[in-house]
C-alpha positions as CSV (number, residue, x, y, z in Angstrom):
1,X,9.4,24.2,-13.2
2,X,8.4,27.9,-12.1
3,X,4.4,27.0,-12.8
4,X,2.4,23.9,-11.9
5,X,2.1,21.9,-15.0
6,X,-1.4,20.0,-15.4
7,X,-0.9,16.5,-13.8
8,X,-1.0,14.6,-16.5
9,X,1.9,16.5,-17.8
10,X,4.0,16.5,-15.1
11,X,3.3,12.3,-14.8
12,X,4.5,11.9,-18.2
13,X,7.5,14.1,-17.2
14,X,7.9,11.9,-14.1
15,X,7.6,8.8,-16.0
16,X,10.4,9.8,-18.3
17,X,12.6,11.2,-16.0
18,X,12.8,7.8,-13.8
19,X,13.5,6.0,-17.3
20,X,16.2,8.2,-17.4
21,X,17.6,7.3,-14.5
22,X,20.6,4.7,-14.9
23,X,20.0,1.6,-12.5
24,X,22.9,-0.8,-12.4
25,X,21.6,-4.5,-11.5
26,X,18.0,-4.0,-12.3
27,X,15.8,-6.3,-12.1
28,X,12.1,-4.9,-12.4
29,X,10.9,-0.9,-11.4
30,X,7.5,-0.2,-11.1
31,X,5.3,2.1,-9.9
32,X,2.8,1.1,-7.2
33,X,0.0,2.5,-4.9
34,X,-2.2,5.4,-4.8
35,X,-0.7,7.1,-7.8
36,X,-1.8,4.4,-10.2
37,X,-5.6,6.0,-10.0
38,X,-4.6,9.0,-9.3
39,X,-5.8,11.7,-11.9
40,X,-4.9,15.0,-10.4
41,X,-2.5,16.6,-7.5
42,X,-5.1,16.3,-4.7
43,X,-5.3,12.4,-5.3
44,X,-1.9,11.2,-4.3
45,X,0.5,12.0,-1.6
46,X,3.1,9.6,-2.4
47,X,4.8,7.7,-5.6
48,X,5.5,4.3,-4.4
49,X,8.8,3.8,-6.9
50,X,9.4,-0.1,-6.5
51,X,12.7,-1.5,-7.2
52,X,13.7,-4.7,-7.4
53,X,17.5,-5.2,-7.8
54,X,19.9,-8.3,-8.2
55,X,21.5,-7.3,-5.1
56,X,22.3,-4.0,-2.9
57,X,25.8,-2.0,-2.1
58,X,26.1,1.1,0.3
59,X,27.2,2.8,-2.8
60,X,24.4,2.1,-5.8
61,X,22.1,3.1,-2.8
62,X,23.6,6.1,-2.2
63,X,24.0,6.9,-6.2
64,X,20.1,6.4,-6.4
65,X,19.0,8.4,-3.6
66,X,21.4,11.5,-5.1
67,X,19.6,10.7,-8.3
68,X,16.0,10.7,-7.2
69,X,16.5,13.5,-5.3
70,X,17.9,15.8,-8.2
71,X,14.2,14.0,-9.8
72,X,12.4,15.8,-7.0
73,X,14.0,18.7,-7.5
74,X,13.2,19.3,-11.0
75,X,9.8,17.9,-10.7
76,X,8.8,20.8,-7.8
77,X,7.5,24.1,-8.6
78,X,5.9,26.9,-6.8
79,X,3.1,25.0,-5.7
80,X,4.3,21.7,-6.2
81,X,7.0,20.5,-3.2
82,X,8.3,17.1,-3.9
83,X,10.6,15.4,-1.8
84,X,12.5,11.9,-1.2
85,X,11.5,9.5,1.2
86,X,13.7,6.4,1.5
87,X,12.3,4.7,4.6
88,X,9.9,1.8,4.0
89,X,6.5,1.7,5.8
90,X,3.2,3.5,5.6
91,X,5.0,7.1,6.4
92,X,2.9,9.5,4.6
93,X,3.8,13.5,4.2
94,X,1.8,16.0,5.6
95,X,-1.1,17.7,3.9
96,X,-0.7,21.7,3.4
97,X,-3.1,24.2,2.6
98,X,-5.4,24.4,-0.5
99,X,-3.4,25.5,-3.4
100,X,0.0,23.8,-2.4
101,X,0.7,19.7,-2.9
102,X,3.3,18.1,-1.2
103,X,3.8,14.9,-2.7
104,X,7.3,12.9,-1.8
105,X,9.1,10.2,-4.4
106,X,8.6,6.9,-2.1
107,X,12.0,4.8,-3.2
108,X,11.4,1.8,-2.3
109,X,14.5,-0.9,-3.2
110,X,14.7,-4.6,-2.0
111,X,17.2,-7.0,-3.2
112,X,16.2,-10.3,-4.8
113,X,16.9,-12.5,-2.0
114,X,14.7,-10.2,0.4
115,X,11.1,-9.4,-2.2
116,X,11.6,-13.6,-2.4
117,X,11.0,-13.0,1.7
118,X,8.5,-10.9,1.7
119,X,6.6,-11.5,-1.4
120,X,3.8,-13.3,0.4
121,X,2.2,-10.1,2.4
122,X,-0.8,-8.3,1.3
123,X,0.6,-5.3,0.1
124,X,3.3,-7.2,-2.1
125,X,0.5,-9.3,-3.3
126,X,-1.3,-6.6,-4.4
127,X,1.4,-5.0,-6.5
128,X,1.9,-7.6,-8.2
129,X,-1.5,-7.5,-9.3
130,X,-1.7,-3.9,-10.0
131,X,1.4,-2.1,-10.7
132,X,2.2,0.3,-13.6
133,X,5.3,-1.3,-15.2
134,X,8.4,1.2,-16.2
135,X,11.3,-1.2,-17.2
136,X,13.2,-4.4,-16.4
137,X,11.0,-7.4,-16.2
138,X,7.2,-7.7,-14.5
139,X,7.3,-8.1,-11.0
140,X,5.2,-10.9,-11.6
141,X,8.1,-12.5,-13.1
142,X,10.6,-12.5,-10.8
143,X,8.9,-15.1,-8.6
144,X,6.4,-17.2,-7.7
145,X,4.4,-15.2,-5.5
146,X,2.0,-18.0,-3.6
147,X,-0.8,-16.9,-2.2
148,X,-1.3,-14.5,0.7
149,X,-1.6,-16.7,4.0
150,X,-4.7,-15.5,6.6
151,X,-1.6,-15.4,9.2
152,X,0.2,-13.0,7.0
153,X,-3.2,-10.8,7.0
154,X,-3.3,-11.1,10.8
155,X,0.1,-9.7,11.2
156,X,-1.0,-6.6,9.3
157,X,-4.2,-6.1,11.2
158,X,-1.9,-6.9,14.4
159,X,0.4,-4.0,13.3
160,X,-2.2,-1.8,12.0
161,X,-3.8,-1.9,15.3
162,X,-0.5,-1.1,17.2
163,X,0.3,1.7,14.7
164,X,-3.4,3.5,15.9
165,X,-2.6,2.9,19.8
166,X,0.8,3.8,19.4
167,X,0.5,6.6,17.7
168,X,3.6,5.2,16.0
169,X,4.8,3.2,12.6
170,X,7.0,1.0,11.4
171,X,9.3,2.3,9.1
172,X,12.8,0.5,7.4
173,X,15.8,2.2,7.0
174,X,19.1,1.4,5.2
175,X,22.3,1.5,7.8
176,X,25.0,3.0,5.2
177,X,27.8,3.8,7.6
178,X,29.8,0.4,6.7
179,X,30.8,-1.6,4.3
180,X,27.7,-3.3,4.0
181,X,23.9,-2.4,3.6
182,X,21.9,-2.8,7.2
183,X,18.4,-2.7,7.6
184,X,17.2,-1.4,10.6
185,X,13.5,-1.7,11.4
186,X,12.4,1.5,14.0
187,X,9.3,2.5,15.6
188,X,8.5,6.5,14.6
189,X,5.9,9.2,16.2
190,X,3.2,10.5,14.1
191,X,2.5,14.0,13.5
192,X,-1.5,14.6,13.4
193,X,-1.9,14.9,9.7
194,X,0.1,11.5,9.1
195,X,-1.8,9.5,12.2
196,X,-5.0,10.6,10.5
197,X,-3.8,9.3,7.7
198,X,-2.3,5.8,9.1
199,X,-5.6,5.6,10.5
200,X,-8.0,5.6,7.3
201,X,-5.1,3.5,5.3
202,X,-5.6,0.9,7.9
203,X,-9.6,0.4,7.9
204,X,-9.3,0.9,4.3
205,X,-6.5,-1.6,3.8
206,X,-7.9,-3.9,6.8
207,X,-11.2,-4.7,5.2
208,X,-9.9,-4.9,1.7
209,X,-7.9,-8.2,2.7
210,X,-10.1,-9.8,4.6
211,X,-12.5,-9.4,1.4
212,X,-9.6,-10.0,-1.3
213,X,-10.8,-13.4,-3.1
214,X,-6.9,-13.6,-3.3
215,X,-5.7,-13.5,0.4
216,X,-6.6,-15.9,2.7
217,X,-7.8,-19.2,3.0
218,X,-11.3,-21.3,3.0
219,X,-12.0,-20.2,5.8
220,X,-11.5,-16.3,5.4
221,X,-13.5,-16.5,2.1
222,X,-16.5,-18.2,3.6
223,X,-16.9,-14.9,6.4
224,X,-15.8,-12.0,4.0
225,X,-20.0,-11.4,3.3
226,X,-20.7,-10.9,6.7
227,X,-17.3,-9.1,7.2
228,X,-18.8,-6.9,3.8
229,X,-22.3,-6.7,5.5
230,X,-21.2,-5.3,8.5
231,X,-18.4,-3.3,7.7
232,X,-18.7,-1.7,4.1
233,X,-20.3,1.3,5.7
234,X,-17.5,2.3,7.4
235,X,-15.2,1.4,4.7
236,X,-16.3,3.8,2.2
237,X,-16.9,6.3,5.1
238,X,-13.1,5.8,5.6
239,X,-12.4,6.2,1.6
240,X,-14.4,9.3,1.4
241,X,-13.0,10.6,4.4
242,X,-9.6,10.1,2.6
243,X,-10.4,11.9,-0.5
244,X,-11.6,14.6,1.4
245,X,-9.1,15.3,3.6
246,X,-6.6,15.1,0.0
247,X,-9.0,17.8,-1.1
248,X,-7.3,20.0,1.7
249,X,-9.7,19.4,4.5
250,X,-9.0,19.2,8.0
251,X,-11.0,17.4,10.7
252,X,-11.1,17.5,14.4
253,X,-9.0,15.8,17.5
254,X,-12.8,14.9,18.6
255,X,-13.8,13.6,15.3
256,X,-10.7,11.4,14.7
257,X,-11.1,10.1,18.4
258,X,-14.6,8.8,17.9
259,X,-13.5,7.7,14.5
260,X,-10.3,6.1,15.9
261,X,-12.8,3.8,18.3
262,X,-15.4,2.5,15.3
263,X,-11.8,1.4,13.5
264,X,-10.2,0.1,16.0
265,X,-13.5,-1.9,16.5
266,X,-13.3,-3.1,13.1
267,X,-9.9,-3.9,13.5
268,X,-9.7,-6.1,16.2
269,X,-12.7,-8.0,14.9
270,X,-11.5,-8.7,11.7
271,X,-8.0,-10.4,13.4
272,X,-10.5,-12.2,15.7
273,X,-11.9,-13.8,12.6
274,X,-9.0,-14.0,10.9
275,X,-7.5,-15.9,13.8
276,X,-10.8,-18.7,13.4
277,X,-12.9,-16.8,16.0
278,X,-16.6,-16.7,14.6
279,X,-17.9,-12.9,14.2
280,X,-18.8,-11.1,17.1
């Protein structure tokens, strides 16, 4: 595409084009995330593109990843750069100047035997809840999700936490160089513009599952008003912040530092509760 086409035309050519896209052993492909609400360029970074398959081979991963990369290509334009990003995690792109998007195609494949693993954490939950279905069966379908456990929400707020003093994420990664398919789970530094980001995502994410009538037990559900009462202010400073920073704007090393402690606040709070500590 030599123009930018309005986003709603260039989802529906996105939407298509994965369609197009032969699969062998699908199970379910979705789309999750972000770009579900998203309703023009400066709303979304990524496309979460969730599949599910009925097992995975060094070569149908390598066929797909060719694939979706000739998808990014056709989908860029002169001020639209999309890329590929195969590595799992919460590894955002960075954000350019006003007038340019870079957005990447976020491929994200498990095998059956692993989303039966890892069904039960917050973020799978939640697309099964709310995904935008593009072929196979529902996601819902392919398991019995049971219900998010407080423990599984403390391990995210654990890692969330890490992530911000770190200045690091977890991210997966396919091994390819055998015979066989190896995950490898690594630790990788943050530029500025994707800490910042890693940063809002986890307040934002944070206090929506200690909140989410879905995740958690009795116990969980009986503190998320006072969790509401005292931290909905800075959620929706955080979501606000997020949208504006998509717009194209920029803010401060000082800013993010005093941001950085209110969150990290939060943060360690809400595991403290989650854990069965009473609210500090």
């Amino acid at each position: 595409m030599s123009i930018k086409p309005s986003f709603f035309e260039w989802d529906k050519s996105l939407i298509a084009s994965i369609q197009d896209i032969p699969i062998n052993h699908l199970l379910s492909q979705c789309i999750v995330g972000s770009h579900l609400e998203a309703k023009n360029f400066r709303a979304i970074h990524d496309v979460d593109i969730c599949v599910i398959l009925e097992y995975l081979d060094c070569k149908l991963l390598l066929d797909l990843y060719a694939q979706f990369t000739i998808l990014a290509n056709k989908l860029s334009s002169n001020t639209l750069s999309i890329f590929l990003e195969t590595r799992g995690g919460p590894i955002k792109p960075t954000v350019p100047a006003k007038g340019h998007y870079n957005i990447q195609l976020h491929l994200i494949i498990h095998d059956l035997a692993t989303w039966e693993k890892i069904v039960g954490y917050p973020g799978c939950n939640r697309w099964i809840r709310n995904n935008r279905h593009i072929r196979g069966k529902q996601l819902a379908s392919l398991t019995t999700a049971p219900k998010v456990s407080t423990a599984a929400i403390c391990r995210d707020l654990r890692i969330a936490v890490e992530n911000i003093t770190t200045a690091t994420a977890y991210c997966k990664i396919y091994d390819l160089s055998g015979d066989h398919v190896l995950p490898i789970t690594e630790r990788v530094p943050l530029c500025y513009d994707q800490y910042v980001q890693i940063l809002l995502h986890a307040a934002i994410c944070g206090f929506e599952n200690t909140t989410d009538p879905y995740m958690g037990g009795k116990a969980l559900h009986s503190v998320a008003p006072i969790v509401k009462e005292k931290y909905s202010k800075l959620y929706h400073f955080c979501v606000r912040l997020k949208h504006q920073i998509n717009e194209g704007d920029t803010i401060s090393f000082t800013y993010t530092n005093k941001i950085k402690k209110d969150i990290l606040v939060m943060l360690e709070d809400l595991v403290y509760l989650a854990s069965g500590g009473e609210m500090k």
